[in-house]
C-alpha positions in Angstrom: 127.0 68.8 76.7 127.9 72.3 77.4 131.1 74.4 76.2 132.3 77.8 76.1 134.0 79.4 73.1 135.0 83.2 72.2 132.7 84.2 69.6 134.8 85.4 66.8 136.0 81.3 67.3 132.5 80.5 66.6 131.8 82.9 63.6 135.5 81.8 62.1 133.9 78.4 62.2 130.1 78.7 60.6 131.9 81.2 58.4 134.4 78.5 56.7 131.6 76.1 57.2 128.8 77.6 55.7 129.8 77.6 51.7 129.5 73.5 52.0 126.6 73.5 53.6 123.7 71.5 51.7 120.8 73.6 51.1 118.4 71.0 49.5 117.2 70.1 52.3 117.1 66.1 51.3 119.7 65.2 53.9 119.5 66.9 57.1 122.7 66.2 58.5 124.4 68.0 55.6 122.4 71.2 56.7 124.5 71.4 60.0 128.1 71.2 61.2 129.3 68.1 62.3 131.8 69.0 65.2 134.5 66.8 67.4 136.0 67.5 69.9 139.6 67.6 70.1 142.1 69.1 73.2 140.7 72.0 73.9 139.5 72.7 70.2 136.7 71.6 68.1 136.3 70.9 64.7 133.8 71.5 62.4 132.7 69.5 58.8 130.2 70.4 56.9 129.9 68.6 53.1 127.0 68.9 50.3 128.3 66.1 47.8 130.4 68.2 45.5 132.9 69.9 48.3 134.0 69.3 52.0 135.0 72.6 54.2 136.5 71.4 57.8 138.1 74.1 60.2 139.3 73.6 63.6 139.4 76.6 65.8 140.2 76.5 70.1 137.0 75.8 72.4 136.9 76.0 76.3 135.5 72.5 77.3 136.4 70.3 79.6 136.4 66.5 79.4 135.0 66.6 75.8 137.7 65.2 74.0 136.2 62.5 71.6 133.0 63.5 71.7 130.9 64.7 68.7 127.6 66.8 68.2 126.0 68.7 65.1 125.6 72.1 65.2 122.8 74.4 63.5 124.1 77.3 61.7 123.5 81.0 63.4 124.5 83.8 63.0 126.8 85.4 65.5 125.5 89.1 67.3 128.1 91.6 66.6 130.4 93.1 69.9 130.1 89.5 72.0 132.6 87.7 73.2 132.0 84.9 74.8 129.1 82.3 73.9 128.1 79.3 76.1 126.1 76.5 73.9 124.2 73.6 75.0 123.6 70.4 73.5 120.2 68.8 75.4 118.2 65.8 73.7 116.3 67.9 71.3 117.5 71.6 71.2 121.0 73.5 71.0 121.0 76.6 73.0 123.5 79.7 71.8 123.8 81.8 75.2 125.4 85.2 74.1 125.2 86.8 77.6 122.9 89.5 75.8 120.1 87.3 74.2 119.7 83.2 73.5 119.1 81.3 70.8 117.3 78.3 70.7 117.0 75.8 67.6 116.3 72.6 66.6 118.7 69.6 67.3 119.5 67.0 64.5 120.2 63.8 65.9 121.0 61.9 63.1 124.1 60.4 61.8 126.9 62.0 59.8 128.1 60.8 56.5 131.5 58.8 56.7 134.1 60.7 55.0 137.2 58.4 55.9 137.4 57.3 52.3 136.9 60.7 51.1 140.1 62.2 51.9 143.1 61.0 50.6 145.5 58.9 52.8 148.4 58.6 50.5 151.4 62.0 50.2 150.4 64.7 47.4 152.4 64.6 44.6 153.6 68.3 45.1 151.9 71.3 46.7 151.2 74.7 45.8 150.8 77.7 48.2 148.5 80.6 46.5 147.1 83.5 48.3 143.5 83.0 49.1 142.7 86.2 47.8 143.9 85.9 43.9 142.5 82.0 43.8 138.7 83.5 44.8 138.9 86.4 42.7 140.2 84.3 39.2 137.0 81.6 40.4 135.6 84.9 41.1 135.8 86.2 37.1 134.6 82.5 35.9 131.0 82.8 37.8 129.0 82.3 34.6 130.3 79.1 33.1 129.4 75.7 34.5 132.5 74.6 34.8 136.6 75.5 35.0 139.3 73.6 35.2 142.5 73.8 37.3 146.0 73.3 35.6 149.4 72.9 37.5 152.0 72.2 35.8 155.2 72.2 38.7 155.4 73.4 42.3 157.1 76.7 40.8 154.8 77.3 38.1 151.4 79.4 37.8 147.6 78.1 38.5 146.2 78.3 35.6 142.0 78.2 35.9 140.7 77.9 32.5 137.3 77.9 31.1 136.1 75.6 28.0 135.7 78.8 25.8 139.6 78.9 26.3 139.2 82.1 28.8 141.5 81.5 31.8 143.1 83.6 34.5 146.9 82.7 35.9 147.9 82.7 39.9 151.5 83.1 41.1 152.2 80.9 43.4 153.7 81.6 47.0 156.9 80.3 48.2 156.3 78.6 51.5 159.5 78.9 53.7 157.9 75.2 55.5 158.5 73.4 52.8 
């Protein structure tokens, strides 16, 4: 299997994918993405027990559609654009033009996640800007454990430690809804 993608596409994706990655090292398929192929996109999972990140981002490939591979995490050079990777039996090649890299393919088989994510309509939904949500989890970096209040589509996020510390998020109205 052999695709192209533009390489701020591919560091969008091991970006979002890398804070779910499972660094252990138990379970090697949770140490790579796990990446289908949609129309002329791909989309990447990568899970560690406690959290799931999946992104979707476009891919040039022809014919691929339904297929699925695992990727190792790289980092991407800075100042390429383009990158052509490879999927053979036992290696997945990252051709940057400027310089290739070559690791180690895991042919093993992904978790299913089907009964992970919920099927059924959310209750209500909240828009928050990514920025304010990291930096309140951001201030709560010592304790164990926070928890997250809503209480209304309209209302604030509260996150709120057990010592009674908390931080409050405005929430964004979202003109889809």
């Amino acid at each position: 299997m052999k695709f192209k993608m533009n390489a701020d596409d591919l560091k969008y994706l091991m970006n979002v994918c890398k804070f779910a990655i499972d660094k252990s090292g138990v379970r090697p398929a949770l140490q790579m993405i796990h990446c289908n192929f949609g129309e002329r996109t791909i989309t990447g999972t990568t899970l560690d027990g406690y959290r799931m990140h999946r992104v979707t981002v476009p891919c040039d490939h022809e014919e691929l559609e339904g297929e699925e591979c695992f990727l190792p995490f790289i980092k991407v050079p800075s100042k390429i654009k383009y990158v052509i990777v490879e999927v053979a039996d036992e290696e997945v090649t990252y051709d940057f033009l400027t310089e290739k890299k070559i690791l180690k393919k895991y042919n093993g088989e992904f978790p299913n996640i089907s009964d992970v994510i919920p099927k059924d309509e959310p209750q209500f939904e909240i828009s928050a800007n990514p920025k304010y949500l990291k930096d309140a989890m951001d201030a709560f970096k010592s304790e164990q454990l926070v928890t997250l209040q809503f209480h209304g589509e309209t209302k604030p996020i509260i996150v709120k430690s057990p010592m009674g510390n908390f931080a409050l998020i405005m929430p964004i109205r979202n003109k889809k809804y």
